[in-house]
N, C-alpha and C positions, 0 to 999 in steps of 0.2 A: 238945216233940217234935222242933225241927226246932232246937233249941238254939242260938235268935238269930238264924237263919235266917230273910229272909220272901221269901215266893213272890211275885212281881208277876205283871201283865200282865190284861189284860182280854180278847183272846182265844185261843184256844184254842193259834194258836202260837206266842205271846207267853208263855202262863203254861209251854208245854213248853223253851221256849227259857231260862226264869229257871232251869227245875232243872237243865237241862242245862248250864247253865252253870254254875251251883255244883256239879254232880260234876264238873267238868274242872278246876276251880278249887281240889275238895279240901274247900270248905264245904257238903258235904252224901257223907258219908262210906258205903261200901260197907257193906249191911244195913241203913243207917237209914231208919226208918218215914217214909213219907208222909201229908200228913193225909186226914182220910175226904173223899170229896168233896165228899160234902154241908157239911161244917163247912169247907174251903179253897172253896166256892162263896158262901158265906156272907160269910167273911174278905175275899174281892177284892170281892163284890159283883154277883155273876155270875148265869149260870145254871146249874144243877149239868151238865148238858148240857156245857158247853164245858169245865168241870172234865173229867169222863170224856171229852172226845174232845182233850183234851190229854193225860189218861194214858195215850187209847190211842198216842197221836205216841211218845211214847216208850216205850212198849213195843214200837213196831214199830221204834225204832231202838235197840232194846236196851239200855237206859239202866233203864228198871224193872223192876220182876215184880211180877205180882199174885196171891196166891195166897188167892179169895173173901173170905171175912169176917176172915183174918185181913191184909186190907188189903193197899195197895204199900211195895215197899220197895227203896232203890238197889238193883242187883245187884251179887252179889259180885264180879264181873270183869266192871264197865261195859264198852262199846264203847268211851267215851271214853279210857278207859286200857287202853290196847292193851299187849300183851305182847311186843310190840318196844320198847316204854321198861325191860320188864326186862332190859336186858344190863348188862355189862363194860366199863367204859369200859378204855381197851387206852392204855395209857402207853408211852414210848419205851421201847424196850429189850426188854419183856415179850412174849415167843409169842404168838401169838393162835391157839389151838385151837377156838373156840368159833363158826366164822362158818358152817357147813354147806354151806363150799363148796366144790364139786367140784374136783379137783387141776387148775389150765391146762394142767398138762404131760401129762394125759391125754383131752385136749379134742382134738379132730379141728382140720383148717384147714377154714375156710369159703371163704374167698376166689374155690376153683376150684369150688365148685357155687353160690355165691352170683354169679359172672360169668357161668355159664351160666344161670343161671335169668334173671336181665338179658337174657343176647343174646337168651332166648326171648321175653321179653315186650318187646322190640326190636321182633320179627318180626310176633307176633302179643298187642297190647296186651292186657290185661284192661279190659274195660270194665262200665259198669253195664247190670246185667242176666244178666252172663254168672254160671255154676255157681261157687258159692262154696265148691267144695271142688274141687281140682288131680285129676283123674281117676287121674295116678300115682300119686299120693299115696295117694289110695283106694286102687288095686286091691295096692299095697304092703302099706298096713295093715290091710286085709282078710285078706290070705293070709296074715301073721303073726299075726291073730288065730283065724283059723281052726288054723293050727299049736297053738297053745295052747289050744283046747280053749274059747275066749269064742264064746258065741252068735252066729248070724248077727243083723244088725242092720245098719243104714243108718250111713255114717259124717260125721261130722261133725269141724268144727276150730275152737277156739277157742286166745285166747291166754295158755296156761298150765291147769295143773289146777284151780288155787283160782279161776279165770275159769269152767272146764267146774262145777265142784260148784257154784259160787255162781246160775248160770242153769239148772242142773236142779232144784234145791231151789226157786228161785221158781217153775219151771214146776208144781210139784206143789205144794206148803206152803203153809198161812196163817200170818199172824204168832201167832205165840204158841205155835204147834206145838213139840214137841218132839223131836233129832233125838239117836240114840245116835253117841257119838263115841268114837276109843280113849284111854285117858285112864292115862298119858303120852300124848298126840300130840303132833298140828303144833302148832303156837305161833297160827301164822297161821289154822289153819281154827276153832281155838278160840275166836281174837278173830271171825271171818267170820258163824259161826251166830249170836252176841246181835247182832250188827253189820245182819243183816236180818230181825230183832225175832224170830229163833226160839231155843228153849229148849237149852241141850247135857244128854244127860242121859248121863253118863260110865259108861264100860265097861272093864274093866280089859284089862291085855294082859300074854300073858308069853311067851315064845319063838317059842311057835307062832301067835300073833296074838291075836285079840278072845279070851274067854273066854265059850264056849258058856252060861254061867249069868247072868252078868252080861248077856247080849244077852238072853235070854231075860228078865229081870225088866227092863228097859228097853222093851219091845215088850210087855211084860204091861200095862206100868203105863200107855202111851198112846203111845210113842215113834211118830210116823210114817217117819222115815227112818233106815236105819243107814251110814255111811260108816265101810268097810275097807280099809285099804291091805296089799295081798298081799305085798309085798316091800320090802324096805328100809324099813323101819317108822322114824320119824322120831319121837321119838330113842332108841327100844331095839333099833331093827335085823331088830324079826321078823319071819318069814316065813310066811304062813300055809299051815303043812304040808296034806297029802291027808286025814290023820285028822281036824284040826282042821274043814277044808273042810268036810268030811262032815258033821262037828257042828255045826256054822254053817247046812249046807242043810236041816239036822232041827228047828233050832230056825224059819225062816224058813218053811221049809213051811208052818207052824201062824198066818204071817202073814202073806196074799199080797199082801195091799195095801200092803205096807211099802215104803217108796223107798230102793233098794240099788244105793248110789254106791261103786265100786272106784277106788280110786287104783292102778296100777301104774307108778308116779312112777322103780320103781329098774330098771324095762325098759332094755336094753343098757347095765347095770353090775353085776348081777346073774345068777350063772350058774346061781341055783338053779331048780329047776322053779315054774312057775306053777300056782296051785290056785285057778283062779277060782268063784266062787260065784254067780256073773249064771246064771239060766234059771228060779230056781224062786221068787222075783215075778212080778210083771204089768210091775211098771214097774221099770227099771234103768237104769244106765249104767255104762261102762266105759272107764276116760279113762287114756292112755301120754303122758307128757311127754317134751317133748327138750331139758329143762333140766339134769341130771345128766349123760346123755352126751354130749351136744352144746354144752349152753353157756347160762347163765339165758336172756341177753339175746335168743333167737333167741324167747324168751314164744307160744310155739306147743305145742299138744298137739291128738294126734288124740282122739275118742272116738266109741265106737257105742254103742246099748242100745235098748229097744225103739221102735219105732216110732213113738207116741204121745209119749215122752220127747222123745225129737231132732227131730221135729216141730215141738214144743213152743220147745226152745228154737232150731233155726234162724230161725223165723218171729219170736223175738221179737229174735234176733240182726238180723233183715233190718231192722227199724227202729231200731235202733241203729250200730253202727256198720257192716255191714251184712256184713262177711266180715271174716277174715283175709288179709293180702296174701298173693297168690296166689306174687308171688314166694318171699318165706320159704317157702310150702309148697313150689313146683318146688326149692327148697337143699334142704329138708329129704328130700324124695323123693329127689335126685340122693346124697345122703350114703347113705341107706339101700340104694339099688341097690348103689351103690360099694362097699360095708361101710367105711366111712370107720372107725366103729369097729370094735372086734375084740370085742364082750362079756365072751368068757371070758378075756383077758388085761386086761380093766380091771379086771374082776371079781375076778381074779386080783392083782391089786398090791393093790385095798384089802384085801382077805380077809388077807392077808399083813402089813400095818399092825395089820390090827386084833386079828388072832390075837398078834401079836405082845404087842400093849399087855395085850393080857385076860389071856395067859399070864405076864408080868411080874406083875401086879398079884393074880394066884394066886399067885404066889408070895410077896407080900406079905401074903398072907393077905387081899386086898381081892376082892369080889365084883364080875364085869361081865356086863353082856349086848352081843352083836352080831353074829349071826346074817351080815348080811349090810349092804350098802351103806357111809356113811361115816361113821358115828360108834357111840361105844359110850354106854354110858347104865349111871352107879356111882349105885343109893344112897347114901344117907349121912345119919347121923342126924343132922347140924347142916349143911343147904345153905347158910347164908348165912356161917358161921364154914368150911365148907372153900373154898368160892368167894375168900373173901377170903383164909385162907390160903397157896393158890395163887397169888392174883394178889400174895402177898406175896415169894413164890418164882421167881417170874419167867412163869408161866404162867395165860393169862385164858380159863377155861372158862364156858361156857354156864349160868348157875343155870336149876335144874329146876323152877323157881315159871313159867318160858316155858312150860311144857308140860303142866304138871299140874292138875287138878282137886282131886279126892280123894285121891291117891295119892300114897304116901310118898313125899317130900322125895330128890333126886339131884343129877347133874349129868349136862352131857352136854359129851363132848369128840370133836370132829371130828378123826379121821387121816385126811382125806384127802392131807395133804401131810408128813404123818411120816416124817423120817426114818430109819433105823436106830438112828444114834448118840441119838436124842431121846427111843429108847424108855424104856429104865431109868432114864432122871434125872427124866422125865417120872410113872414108876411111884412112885420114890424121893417125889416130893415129893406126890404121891395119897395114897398111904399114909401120909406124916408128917401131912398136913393133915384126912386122913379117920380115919384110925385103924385098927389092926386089928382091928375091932367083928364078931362072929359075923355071918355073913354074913344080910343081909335081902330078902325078896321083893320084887318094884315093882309088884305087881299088887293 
């Protein structure tokens, strides 16, 4: 079964540690069966007891799946191999399109709200005990939430999005649960949900976001939580339009106990309207980062949702590391008063990249999507022959195996920093490495 493989250990985080380390290692391959417990409790000499609560160790760290009688078996995209080892290794010479990362040259300066925020807390220290959310900060993205149409809700801060999703999900989920994701999505949120032993159970997306059918047979079938990102969809670009919304809140209705996690990640790069779906659960959240227009390294994002939610996870924030510096929050508050960015003129330069790149590569007869934010997202029916292709041409794009589940085979290449002159030689070598293949769905 376990073809030359043997499982050691005598307890229970010994015998999880042996498997865990032959799927890191590669001798104990994605899909492959585990033995039943009762016959591997036998084999070490155990008691079947510490078998089962070693399978459960790695199921909650997402290493197995159990699916009843017909047994455990590795998962197909362990935790251990995270989908940040699928990239591009980027050689001298060759472009690199492929890093998702925001243009420097449309990054604000920190300097003069990150000195102010210093001389304040100069003046008047942050100490322990004191409100671990910056009151500016609040009553700022409060009234910008309320502008868009997001529920009243209490506001909270943590550091980054994939920080807010990862401690709402443990506030409400047990391991093994299963959570609907968009599938192309994040790379990162894909590896996060096996990563604290929950299930992904993939939902397709196409322009206008999730796919009202696909959420519904995921919530039919046991789904507890669905996370949507409304804008700037990572890495197709979509936007979840008003029609879409609508269909989203019909389908949700029928499920109130669902945990409905919004990413609004492409907040100030993004000029299109927002269509949020938070009000018609019990439980929600609703998380704006300031790593697209402001800059990764500032790993701060606001979020609110109900009550019981932020609750939930500020009081488990309090025993960990117990806030976000309150400075970053006074920078970040001092930028947004300022309007350090311009939204609809960043919004504006990518839209302009990318309209660019889509309209080249129609004309090549090549199919893309990109709605919005920084990158586009090409099908293509041989991902690892055009990736290599490409990078044989001087250009190192994203393979789409980062992002996908189920869903046809792409790539994704990031304009945030494309030039004019890079569009057409950029299209030119798309098209010789992809093909002019009848154009295919990603959903």
């Amino acid at each position: 079964m376990l073809e030359g493989y043997r499982i050691e250990g005598r307890r229970a985080a010994e015998i999880a540690a042996s498997v865990e380390r032959a799927v890191g290692d590669g001798e104990l391959e994605p899909g492959q069966l585990l033995p039943p417990m009762r016959e591997l409790a036998v084999t070490l000499g155990v008691n079947p007891n510490t078998v089962a609560a070693a399978y459960r160790i790695l199921r909650e760290r997402g290493v197995i799946e159990t699916a009843g009688r017909r047994g455990s078996r590795v998962r197909p995209k362990p935790a251990t191999t995270g989908r940040e080892s699928i990239r591009v290794d980027v050689p001298e010479g060759v472009r690199d399109v492929a890093t998702g990362n925001p243009d420097p040259m449309l990054l604000p300066s920190l300097a003069k709200a990150f000195a102010a925020a210093a001389e304040q807390n100069d003046r008047a220290p942050v100490m322990y005990g004191d409100e671990a959310v910056d009151p500016e900060l609040a009553r700022i993205a409060r009234a910008a939430l309320d502008a868009d149409g997001v529920p009243d809700g209490p506001i909270a801060v943590t550091s980054g999005s994939l920080d807010m999703i990862e401690r709402v999900l443990a506030a409400h989920l047990k391991p093994g649960d299963a959570v609907a994701v968009e599938d192309p999505g994040w790379g990162s949120l894909l590896d996060l949900v096996p990563a604290v032993g929950l299930r992904t159970a993939p939902v397709g997306v196409d322009d206008e976001g999730p796919l009202p059918d696909d959420v519904r047979r995921a919530l039919e079938a046991g789904a507890r939580a669905l996370i949507v990102t409304d804008r700037a969809q990572n890495p197709t670009g979509a936007v979840v339009s008003a029609a879409r919304a609508r269909a989203l809140q019909s389908v949700l209705k029928d499920h109130p106990d669902v945990l409905l996690i919004e990413d609004d990640h492409g907040h100030g790069i993004v000029d299109l309207p927002l269509h949020a779906l938070a009000g018609v659960t019990r439980s929600w959240a609703f998380v704006r980062s300031a790593a697209k227009a402001y800059g990764p390294d500032l790993r701060l994002a606001v979020f609110t949702g109900d009550a019981v939610t932020v609750d939930r996870v500020r009081g488990r924030q309090r025993l960990g590391p117990g806030w976000v510096s309150r400075i970053g929050q006074r920078a970040l508050a001092r930028l947004w008063a300022d309007g350090a960015v311009d939204p609809k003129a960043v919004a504006a330069a990518y839209a302009a990249r990318r309209d660019a790149l889509i309209a080249a590569l129609a004309e090549r007869g090549i199919t893309a999507h990109g709605r919005s934010g920084l990158n586009v997202w090409i099908p293509v029916p041989d991902e690892t022959g055009a990736v290599a292709r490409l990078l044989h041409a001087g250009w190192a794009v994203a393979p789409g195996a980062r992002f996908r589940m189920s869903a046809p085979p792409g790539i994704r290449i990031t304009i945030a920093t494309l030039g004019a002159d890079e569009i057409a030689p950029l299209a030119d070598a798309v098209a010789k490495a992809v093909g002019s293949a009848p154009p295919r769905g990603y959903v």
